[in-house]
C-alpha positions as CSV (number, residue, x, y, z in Angstrom):
1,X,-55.9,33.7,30.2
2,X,-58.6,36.4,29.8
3,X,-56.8,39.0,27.9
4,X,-56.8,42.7,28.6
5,X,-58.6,44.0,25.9
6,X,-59.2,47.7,25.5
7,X,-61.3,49.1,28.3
8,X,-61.5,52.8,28.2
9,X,-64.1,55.6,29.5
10,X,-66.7,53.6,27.3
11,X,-65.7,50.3,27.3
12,X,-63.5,48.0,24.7
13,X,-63.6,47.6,21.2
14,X,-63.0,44.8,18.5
15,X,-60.8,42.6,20.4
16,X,-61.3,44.0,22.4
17,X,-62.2,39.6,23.8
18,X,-59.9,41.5,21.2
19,X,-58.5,40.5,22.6
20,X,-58.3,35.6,23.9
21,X,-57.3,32.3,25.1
22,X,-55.8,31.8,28.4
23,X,-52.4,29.7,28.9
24,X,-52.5,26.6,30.3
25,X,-49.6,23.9,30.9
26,X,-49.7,20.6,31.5
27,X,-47.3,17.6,31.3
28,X,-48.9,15.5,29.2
29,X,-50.6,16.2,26.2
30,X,-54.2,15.3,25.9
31,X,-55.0,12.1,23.4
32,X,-57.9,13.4,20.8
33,X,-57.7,10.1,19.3
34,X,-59.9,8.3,22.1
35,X,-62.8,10.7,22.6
36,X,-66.1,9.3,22.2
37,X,-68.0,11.6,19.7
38,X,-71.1,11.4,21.1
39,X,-70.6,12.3,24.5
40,X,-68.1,15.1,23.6
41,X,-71.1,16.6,21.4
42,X,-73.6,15.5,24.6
43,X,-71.1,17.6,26.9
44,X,-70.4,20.3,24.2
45,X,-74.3,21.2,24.1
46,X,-73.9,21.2,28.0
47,X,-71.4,23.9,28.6
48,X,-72.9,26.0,26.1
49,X,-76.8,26.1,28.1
50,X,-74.6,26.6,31.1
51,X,-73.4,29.6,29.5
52,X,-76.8,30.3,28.1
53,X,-78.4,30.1,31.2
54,X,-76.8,33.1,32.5
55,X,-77.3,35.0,29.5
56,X,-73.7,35.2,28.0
57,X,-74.5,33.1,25.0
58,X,-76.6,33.8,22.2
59,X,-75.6,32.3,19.1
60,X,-74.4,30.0,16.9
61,X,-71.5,27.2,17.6
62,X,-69.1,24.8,15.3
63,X,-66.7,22.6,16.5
64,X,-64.5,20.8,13.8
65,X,-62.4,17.5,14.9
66,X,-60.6,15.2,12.3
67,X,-62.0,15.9,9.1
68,X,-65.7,16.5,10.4
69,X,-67.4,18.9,12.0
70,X,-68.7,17.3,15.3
71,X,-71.1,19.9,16.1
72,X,-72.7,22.8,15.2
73,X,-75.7,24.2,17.0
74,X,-77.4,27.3,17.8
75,X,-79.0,28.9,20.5
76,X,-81.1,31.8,21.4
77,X,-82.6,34.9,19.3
78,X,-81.2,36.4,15.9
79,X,-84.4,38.8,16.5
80,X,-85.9,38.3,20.3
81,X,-88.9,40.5,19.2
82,X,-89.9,38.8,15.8
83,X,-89.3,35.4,17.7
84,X,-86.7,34.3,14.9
85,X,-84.3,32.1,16.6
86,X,-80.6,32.2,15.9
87,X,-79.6,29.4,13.2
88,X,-77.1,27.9,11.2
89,X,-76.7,30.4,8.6
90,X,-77.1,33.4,11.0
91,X,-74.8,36.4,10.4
92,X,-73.0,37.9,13.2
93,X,-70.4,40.7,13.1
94,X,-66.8,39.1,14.1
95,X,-65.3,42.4,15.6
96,X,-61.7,42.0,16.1
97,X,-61.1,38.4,14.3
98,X,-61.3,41.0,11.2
99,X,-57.7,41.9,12.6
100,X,-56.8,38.3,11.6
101,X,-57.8,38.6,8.1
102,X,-56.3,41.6,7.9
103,X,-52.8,39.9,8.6
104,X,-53.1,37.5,6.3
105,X,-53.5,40.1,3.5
106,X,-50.5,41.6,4.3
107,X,-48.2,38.0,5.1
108,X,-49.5,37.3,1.9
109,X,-48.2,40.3,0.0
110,X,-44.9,39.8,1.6
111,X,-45.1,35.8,0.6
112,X,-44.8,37.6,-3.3
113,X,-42.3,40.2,-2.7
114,X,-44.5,43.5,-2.5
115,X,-43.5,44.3,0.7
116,X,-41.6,43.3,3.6
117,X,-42.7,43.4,7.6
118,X,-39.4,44.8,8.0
119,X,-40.3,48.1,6.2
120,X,-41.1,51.1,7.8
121,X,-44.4,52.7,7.2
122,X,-43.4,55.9,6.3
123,X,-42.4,53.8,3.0
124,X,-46.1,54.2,2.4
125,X,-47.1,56.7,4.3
126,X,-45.0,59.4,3.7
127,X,-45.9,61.9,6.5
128,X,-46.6,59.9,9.4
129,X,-44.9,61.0,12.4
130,X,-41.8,58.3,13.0
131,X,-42.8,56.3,10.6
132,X,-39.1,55.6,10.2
133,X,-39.0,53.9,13.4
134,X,-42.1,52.2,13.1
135,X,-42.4,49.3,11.0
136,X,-45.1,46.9,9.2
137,X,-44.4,44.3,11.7
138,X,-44.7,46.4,14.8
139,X,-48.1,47.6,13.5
140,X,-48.9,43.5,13.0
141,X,-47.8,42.5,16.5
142,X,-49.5,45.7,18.6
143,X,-45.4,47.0,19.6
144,X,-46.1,50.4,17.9
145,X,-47.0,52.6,20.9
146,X,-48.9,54.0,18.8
147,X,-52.2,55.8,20.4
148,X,-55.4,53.8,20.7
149,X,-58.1,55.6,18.4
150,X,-60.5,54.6,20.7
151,X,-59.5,57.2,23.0
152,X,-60.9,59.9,21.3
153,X,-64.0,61.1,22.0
154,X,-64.7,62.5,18.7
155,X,-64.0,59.0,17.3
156,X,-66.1,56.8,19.5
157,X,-69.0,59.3,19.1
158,X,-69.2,58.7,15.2
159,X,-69.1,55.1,15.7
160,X,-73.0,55.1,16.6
161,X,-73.2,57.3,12.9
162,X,-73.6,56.1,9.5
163,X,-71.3,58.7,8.1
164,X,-68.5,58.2,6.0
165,X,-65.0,59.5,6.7
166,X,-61.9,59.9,4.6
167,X,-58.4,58.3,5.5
168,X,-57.1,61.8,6.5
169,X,-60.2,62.1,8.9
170,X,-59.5,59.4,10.2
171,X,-55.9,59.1,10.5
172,X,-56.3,62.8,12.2
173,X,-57.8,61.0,15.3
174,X,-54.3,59.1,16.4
175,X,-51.8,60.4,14.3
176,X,-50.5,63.2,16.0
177,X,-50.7,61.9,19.4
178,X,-47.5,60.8,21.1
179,X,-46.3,57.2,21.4
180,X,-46.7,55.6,24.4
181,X,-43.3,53.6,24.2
182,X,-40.3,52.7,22.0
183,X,-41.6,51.2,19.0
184,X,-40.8,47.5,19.3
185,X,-40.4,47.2,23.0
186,X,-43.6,46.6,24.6
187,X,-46.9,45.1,23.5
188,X,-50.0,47.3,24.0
189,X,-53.1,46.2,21.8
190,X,-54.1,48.6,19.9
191,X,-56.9,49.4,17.0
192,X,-55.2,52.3,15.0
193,X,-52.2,49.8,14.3
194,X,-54.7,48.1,12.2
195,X,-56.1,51.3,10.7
196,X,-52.8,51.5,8.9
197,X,-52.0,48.0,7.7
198,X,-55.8,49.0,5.8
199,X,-53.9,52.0,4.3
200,X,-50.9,50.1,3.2
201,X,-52.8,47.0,1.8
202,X,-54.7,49.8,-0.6
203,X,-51.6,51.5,-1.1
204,X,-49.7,48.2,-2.6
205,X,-53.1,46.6,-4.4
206,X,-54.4,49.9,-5.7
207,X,-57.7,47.8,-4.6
208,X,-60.2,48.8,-1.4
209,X,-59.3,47.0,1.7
210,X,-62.7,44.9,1.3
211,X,-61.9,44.2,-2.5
212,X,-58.7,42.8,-1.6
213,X,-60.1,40.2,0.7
214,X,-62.6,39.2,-1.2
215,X,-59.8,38.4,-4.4
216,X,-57.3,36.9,-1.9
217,X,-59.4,35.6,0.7
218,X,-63.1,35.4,0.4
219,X,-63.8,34.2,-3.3
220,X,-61.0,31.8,-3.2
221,X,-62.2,30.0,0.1
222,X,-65.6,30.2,-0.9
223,X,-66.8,32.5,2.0
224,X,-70.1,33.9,-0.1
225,X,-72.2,34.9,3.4
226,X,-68.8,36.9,4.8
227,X,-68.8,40.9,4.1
228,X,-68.4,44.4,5.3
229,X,-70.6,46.8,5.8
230,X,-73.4,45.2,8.3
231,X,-75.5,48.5,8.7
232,X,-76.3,47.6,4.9
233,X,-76.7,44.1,4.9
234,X,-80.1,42.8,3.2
235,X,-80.3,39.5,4.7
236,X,-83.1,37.2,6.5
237,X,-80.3,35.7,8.2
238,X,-78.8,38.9,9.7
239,X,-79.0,39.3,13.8
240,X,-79.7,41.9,15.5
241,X,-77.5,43.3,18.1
242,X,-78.3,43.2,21.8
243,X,-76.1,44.6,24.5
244,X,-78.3,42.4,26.7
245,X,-80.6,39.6,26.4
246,X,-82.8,37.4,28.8
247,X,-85.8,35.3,28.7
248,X,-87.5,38.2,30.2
249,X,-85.9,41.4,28.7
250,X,-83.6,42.5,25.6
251,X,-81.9,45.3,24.7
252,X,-81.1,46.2,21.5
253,X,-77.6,48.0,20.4
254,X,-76.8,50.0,17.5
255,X,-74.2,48.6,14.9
256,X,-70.8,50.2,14.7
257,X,-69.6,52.3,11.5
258,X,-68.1,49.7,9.2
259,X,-66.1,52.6,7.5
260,X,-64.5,53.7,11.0
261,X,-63.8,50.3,12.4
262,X,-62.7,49.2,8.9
263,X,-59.3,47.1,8.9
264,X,-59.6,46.7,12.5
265,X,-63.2,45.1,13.2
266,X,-65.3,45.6,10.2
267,X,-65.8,41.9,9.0
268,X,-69.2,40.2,9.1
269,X,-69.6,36.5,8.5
270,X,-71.1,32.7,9.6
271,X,-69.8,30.0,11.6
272,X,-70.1,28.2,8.5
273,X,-67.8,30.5,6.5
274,X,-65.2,31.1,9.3
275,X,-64.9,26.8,9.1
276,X,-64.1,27.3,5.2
277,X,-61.4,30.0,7.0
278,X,-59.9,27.5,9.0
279,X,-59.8,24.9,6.6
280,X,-57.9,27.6,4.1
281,X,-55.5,28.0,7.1
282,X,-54.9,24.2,8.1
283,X,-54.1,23.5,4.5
284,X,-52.2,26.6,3.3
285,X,-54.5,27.4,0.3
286,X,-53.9,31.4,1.0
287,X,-50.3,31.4,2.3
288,X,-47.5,28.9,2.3
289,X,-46.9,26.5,5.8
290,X,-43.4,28.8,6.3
291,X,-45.4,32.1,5.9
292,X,-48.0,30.7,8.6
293,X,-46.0,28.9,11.1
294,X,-44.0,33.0,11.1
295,X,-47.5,34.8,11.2
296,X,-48.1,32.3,14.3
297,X,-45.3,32.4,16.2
298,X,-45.6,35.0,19.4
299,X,-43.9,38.4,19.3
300,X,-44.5,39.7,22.4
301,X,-47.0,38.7,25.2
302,X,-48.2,36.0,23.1
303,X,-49.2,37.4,20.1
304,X,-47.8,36.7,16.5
305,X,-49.1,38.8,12.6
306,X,-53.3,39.0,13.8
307,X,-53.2,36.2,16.0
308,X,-52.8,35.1,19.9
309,X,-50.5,31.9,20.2
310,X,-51.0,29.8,23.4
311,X,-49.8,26.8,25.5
312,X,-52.9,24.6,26.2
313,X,-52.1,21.8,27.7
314,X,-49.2,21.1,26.0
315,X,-50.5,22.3,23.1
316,X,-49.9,25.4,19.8
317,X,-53.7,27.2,20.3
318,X,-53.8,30.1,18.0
319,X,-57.1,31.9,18.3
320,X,-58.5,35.3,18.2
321,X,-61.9,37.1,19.1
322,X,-63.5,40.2,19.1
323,X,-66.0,41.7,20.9
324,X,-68.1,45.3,20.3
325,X,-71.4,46.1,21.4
326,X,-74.1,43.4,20.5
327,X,-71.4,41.2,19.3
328,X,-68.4,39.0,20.0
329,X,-66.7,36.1,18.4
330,X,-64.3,33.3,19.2
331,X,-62.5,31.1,16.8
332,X,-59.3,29.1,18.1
333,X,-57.8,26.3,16.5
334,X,-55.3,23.7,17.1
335,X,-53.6,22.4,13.7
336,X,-52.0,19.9,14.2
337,X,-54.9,18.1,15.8
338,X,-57.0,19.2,13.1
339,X,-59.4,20.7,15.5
340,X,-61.7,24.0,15.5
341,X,-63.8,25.6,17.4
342,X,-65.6,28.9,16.1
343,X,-68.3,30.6,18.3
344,X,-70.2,33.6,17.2
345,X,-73.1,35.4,19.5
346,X,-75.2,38.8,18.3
347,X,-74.7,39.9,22.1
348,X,-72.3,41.4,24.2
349,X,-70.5,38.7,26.6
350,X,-67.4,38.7,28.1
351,X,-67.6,35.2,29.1
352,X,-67.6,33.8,25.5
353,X,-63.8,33.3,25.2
354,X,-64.1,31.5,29.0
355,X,-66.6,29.4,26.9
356,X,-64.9,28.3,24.4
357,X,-61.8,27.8,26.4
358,X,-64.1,25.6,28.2
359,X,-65.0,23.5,25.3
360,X,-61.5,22.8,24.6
361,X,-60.7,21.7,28.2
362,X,-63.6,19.4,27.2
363,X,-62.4,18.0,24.4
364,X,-58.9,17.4,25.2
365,X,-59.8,15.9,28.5
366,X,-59.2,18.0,31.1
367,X,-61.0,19.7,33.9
368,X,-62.8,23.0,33.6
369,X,-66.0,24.5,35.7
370,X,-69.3,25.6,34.6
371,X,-70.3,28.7,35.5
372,X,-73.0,29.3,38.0
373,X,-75.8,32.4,38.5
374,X,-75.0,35.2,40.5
375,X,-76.1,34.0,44.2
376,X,-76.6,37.2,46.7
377,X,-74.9,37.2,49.9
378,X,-76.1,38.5,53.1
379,X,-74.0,41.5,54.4
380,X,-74.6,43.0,57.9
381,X,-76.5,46.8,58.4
382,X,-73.6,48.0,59.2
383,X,-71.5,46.9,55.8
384,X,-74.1,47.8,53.8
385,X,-74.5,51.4,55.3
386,X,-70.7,52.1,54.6
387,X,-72.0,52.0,51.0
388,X,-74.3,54.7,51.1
389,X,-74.0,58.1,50.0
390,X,-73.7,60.5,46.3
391,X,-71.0,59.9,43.9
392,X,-70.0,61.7,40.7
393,X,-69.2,60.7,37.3
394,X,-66.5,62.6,35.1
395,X,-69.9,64.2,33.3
396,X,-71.0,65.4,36.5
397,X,-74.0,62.6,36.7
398,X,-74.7,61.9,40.1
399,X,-75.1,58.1,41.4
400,X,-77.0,57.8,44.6
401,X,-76.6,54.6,46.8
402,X,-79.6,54.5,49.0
403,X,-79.8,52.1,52.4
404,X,-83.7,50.7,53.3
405,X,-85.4,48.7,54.9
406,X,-82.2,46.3,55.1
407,X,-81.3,46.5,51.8
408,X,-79.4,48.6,49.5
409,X,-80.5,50.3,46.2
410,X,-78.7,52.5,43.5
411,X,-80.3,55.5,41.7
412,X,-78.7,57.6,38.8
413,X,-79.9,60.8,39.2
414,X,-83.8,61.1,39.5
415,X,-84.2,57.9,37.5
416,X,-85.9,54.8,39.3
417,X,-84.0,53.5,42.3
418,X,-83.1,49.5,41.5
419,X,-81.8,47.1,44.3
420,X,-78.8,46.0,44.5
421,X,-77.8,42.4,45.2
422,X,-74.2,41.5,47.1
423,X,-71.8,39.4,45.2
424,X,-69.4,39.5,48.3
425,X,-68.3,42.3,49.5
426,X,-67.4,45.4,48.2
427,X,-69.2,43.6,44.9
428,X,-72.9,44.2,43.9
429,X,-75.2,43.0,40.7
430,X,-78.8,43.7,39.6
431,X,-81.3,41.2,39.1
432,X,-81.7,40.4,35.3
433,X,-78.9,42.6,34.4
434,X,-75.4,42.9,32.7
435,X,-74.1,45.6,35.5
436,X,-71.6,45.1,37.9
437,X,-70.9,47.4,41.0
438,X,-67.5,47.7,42.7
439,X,-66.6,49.8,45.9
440,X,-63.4,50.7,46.0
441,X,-61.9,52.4,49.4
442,X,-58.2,53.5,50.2
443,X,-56.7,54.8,52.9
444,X,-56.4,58.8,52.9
445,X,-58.2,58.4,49.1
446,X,-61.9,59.1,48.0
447,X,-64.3,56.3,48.0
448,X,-64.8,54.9,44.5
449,X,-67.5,53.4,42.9
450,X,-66.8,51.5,39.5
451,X,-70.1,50.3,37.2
452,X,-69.4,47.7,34.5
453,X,-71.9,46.8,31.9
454,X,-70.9,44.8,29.1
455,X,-68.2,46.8,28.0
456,X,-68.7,50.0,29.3
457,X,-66.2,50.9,32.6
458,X,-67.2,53.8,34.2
459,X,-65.6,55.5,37.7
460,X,-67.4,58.2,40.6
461,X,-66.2,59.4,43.7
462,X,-67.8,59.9,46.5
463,X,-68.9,63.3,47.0
């Protein structure tokens, strides 16, 4: 299942990919115990290139099975323009699987009695509007209602900024906003719920968020490459961020305020590290097997204390991702086989999370599809003319869809005019590009275009 993850005016943030996993049912459950190691690593390597062939991955992959890691490979550019190529021991920021750490801090001060999920917040924050009625566990399992942070403009424009903000600042962007639903009746995935737990884990340690995961999480799993604040990280093994990247083009993103995303998506780390993660959580050297098997078991729509908990064929898949711009990450694991798989790629892609689902499928023997290049599709004169015309964005930028010579192009503003290529109908790409173009018409409504690139999601009507 591709999860809704949260696409606003600008796109999606730390799970944003989230948000992942997709649920899958099958009679029978898949035997582990007769794969052949060297073809699963043979086909492994293939799914990946298929993936890298249509530029949605660039990075670094690890795939743990029985007591060994089976593979571990990486592909593409941890800086395109200095020709370093991604490696082992490359760094990648893991957006939203922050949130699962995040969890475990606070499971774990539950485990010894500091707190319970059954507490309401205003037990720690004093003055936060129905913090009576919302409670720890509702802020673990995205049932708040509480209002997405990345809604506000103010926000999502500091991101981009290397300036530091206090809690209040911060806590001003959502707080006063009005709940979207009942606390504890719907699931709605949401960043600022995350904001908080950071709050309450500094109010209960009197440590730092990032202090407090390195004593209870970090230094005792050995996690010496995993950190914080990216925009200062000295390392030769660092990757730089690309919202796009191609044998014949990149382009370079800017890394997201650490201090802003914080709780919520602010972790940085190595495939390597994240398997000494998994093999703290398989063996219950942070929290206790009861204290895990309640963190992982689903709340609503599917999700448990920082984690997504699926049926895969048959099978308990707890995974999470995250995905901002010029980064996204996939780790998903199932315990009881002793199997892990942990992808991490300094670009944006929303297909990484169909990848590793993919591997999985592979592994446990069942079938799955590669995915193929965009193909163009001849459309008539007269479809494609039904296209043309201005239409406006909420900024008041103008997009211009221009019909010639048999073909169709699209121009924002006075910028260069680029051709556009039919998907199917109704569905356009550019060559060597991340964008998407939808037309969208209704009866008695304005004509719509929608443009998706990476995870911007923007709308204009026709004028």
């Amino acid at each position: 299942m591709q999860r809704q993850f949260l696409i606003f005016i600008f796109g999606c943030w730390f799970c944003l990919f989230s948000t992942f996993g997709f649920t899958v049912q099958a009679q029978t459950k898949a035997n582990l115990h007769t794969i052949n190691l060297k073809e699963k690593k043979e086909e492994i390597d293939r799914i990946i290139k298929a993936y890298a062939a249509i530029n949605k991955f660039n990075g670094t992959a690890l795939v743990h099975y029985q007591n060994e890691n089976i593979f571990e490979r990486s592909y593409g550019w941890q800086n395109a323009e200095k020709k370093i190529p991604n490696q082992d021991k490359s760094v990648y920021q893991i957006a939203s699987l922050t949130k699962s750490f995040t969890a475990l801090i606070i499971v774990k001060l539950s485990e010894e009695g500091k707190l319970s999920v059954k507490d309401p917040i205003s037990k720690y924050i004093a003055d936060y509007p129905r913090g009576n009625e919302i409670t720890v566990e509702h802020l673990l399992t995205h049932t708040s209602g509480i209002y997405e942070v990345l809604q506000n403009k103010e926000y999502f424009s500091m991101l981009h900024t290397g300036k530091s903000i206090t809690k209040d600042k911060e806590l001003s962007f959502f707080k006063n906003e009005p709940l979207a639903f009942e606390p504890g009746t719907q699931f709605s995935y949401t960043n600022s719920g995350y904001i908080l737990l950071g709050i309450i884990i500094e109010k209960i340690t009197g440590l730092s968020y990032e202090d407090t995961v390195r004593k209870i999480i970090l230094n005792p799993l050995k996690m010496t490459h995993t950190g914080f604040n990216y925009m200062a990280l000295k390392s030769t093994h660092k990757t730089v961020p690309y919202s796009y990247i191609s044998n014949t083009r990149q382009e370079k993103t800017e890394v997201w305020n650490s201090t802003l995303t914080g709780p919520a998506g602010q972790i940085y780390s190595t495939v390597e590290d994240l398997y000494r993660y998994y093999v703290g959580l398989r063996d219950y050297k942070i929290v206790s097997r009861e204290t895990f098997k309640k963190a992982t078991t689903p709340y609503l729509s599917g999700y448990g204390y920082g984690w997504f908990i699926d049926d895969f064929y048959g099978k308990k898949l707890i995974n999470h991702g995250g995905n901002i711009e010029g980064s996204t990450s996939y780790f998903a694991m199932l315990p009881e086989d002793d199997l892990c798989i942990i992808l991490l790629n300094n670009i944006t892609s929303k297909k990484l999370e169909t990848a590793g689902n993919t591997i999985l499928a592979a592994i446990l023997e069942q079938p799955y599809t590669l995915p193929q290049p965009n193909k163009e599709t001849a459309l008539s004169e007269d479809v494609l003319k039904k296209y043309v015309g201005d239409y406006e964005l909420s900024d008041h930028t103008v997009i211009h869809i221009i019909y010639e010579n048999g073909q169709l192009f699209i121009q924002n503003n006075k910028a260069p005019k680029v051709r556009m290529r039919a998907k199917k109908e109704d569905v356009f790409f550019l060559q060597d590009d991340d964008t998407e173009i939808s037309f969208i018409f209704k009866k008695g409504e304005k004509d719509v275009i929608s443009i998706k690139k990476g995870l911007s999601s923007k709308t204009a009507e026709k004028l």
